[in-house]
N, C-alpha and C positions, 0 to 999 in steps of 0.2 A: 492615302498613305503619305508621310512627311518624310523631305527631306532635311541633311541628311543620311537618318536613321535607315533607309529602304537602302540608299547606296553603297554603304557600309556592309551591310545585311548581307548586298550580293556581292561581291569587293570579295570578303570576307566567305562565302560560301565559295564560290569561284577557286580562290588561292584553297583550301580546304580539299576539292577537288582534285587538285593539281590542273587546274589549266588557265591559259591565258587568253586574253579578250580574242582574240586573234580564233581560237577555238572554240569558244563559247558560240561565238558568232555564228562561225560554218553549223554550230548545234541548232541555232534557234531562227536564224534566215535574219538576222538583224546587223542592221549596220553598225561597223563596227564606231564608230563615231558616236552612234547615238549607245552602247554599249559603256563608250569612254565620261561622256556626260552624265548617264546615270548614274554611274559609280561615285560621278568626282561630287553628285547632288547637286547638278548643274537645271537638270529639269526633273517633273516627274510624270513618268511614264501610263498610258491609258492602259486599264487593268489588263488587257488581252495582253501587252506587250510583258508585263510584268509576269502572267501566267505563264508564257512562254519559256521564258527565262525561268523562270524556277523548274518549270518539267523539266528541262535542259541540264539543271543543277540534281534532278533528282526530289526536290523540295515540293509546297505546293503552298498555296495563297494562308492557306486556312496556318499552316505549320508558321508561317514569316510571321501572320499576323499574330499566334504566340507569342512565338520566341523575341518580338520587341514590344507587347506588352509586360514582357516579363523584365528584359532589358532598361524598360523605363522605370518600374516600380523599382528596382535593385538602383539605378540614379537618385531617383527620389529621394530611397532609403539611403545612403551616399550623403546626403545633401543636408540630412536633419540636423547632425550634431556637428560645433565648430571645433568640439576636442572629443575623438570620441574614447580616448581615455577615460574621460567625466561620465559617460555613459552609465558602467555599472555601478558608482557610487551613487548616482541621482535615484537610478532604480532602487536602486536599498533603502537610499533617505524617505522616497515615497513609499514603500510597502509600508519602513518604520514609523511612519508618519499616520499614517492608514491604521495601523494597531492601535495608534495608542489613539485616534480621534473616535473609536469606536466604544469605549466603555463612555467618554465626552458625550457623546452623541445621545447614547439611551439614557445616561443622566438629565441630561436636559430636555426631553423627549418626554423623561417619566415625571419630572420636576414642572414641567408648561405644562403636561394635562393631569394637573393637580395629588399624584401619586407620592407614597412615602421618597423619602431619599434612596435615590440608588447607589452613593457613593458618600463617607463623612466628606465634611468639608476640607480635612487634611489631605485628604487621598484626591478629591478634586481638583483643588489648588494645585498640587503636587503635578498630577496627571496634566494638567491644563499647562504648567509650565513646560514641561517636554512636548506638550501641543504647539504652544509658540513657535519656538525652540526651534523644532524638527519642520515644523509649516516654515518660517522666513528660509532654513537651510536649503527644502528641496524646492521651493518657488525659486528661489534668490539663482540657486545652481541652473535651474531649468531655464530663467531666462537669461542667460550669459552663456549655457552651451546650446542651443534647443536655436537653429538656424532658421529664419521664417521672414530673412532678406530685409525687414525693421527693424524701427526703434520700437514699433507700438506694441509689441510682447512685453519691455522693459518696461515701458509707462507703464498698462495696465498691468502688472503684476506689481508690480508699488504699490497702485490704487488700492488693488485687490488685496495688500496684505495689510496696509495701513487700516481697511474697513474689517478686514477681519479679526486683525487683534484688539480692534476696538469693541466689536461686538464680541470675542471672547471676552473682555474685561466684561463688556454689561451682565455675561453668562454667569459671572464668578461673582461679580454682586447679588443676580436674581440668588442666587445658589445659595449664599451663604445667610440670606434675611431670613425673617420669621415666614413663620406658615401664613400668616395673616397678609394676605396681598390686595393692596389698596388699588381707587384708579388710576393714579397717577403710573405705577407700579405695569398697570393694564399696557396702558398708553407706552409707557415706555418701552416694555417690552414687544409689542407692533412696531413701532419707529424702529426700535435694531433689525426686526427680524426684514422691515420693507430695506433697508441699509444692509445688512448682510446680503440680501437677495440682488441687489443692484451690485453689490461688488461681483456676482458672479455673473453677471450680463456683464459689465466691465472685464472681467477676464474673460469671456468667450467673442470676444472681438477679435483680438488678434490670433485665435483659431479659424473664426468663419473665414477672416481673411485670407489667410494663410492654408486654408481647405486645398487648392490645387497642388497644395504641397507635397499633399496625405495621400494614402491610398485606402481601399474599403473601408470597412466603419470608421476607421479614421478620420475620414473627412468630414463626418459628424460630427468630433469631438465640440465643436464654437454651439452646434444645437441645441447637443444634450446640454451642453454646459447654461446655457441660455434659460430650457425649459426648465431647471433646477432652482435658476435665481428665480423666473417666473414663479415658480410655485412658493417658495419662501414670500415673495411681496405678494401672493392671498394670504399670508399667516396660516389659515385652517389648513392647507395641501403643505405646508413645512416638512412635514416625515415624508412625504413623495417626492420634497426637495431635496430631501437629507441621500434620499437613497437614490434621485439620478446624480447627484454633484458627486456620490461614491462613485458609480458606474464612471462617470467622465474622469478621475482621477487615478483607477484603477487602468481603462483603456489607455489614460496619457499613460502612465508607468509602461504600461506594455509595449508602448512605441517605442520610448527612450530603449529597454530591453530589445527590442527588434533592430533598430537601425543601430546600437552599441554591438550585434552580432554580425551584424550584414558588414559595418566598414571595418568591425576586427580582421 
């Protein structure tokens, strides 16, 4: 149990109660001095002492140990966003961001394993530019409000958009050539796809790092995000890459939306 959080816990259960150290005391056979330290988070106390005290309060080990697990996730969540006005814009920008990479996605998808056109080339181009567009707006937002105590969110989110929209450009050239695809053509498109796959190991760094941040799946997000570019740099696992980098950009949205509720 850490101090602190345990002496606060009782401080705060105690006044709640209505009583003073002075009577907690006569409750629980403990001095009142070591009563005064606890609270001030001067020491921390052997479990029995601790039990004491809480049956005293009416509380019980299992109940504390709750109520500041829950207490710390709701800090955590506190701590993610540095405006959290920006909150439910960034959430928008990613869902809208998320729609429109989705028709992107199965066109390129059905265009790499050799299928008719999913999209003319007007409507691709079109689509791809609001893919840009919407991709720098909710990265660019996410890293200037999205708190994670670095700079190294800001770097690799640079990286990471710089490699992307350069592997979007390669996507809109593959797209737009003839059905006749040479080796050079081959080759080239392995090189984006192992360079798109590295930007997204590049952008789950300053997640894995930043993991203690998080709470449940959360703290995963630097993994998924990881096993996603892995899969893109074998080329053949690409569509297993496409759909976990979805998953990790859908659970990041859902953060922004969580902790943009918690500090409203």
């Amino acid at each position: 149990m850490k101090q602190p959080q345990l002496g606060d816990y009782i401080a705060g259960l105690r006044k709640e109660r209505g009583l003073t150290q002075e009577e907690l005391v006569e409750m629980c056979n403990i001095n009142v001095r070591t009563i005064q330290r606890i609270e001030a988070g001067e020491v921390i106390p052997r479990n029995y002492t601790i039990k004491n005290i809480l049956e005293a309060l009416g509380s019980s080990y299992e109940k504390l140990t709750l109520d500041l697990h829950e207490s710390t996730n709701t800090e955590t969540q506190k701590k993610l966003l540095h405006d959290p006005s920006q909150g439910m814009l960034i959430g928008i920008l990613g869902i809208l961001y998320i729609i429109i990479s989705i028709p992107l996605a199965i066109a390129d998808v059905t265009a790499a394993l050799g299928g008719d056109d999913f999209l003319n080339i007007y409507t691709y181009s079109t689509i791809a530019t609001i893919y840009a567009v919407l991709l720098c707006a909710f990265y660019t937002s996410l890293a200037f409000t999205l708190d994670t105590k670095s700079q190294l969110l800001k770097t690799c989110v640079f990286i990471f958009l710089g490699l992307e929209l350069l592997s979007t450009g390669f996507g809109f050239y593959m797209y737009q050539g003839d059905s006749m695809i040479s080796a050079t053509d081959v080759g080239l498109a392995v090189s984006f796809q192992i360079i798109y796959g590295l930007s997204l190991i590049i952008l789950s760094i300053p997640f894995f790092y930043a993991r203690k941040q998080f709470t449940g799946i959360y703290q995963y997000l630097g993994i998924i995000a990881a096993i996603a570019g892995g899969c893109h740099i074998t080329f053949l696992l690409f569509p297993v890459g496409i759909l976990g980098f979805l998953l990790f950009e859908i659970l990041l949205i859902a953060l922004v939306f969580q902790a943009y509720q918690t500090q409203r």
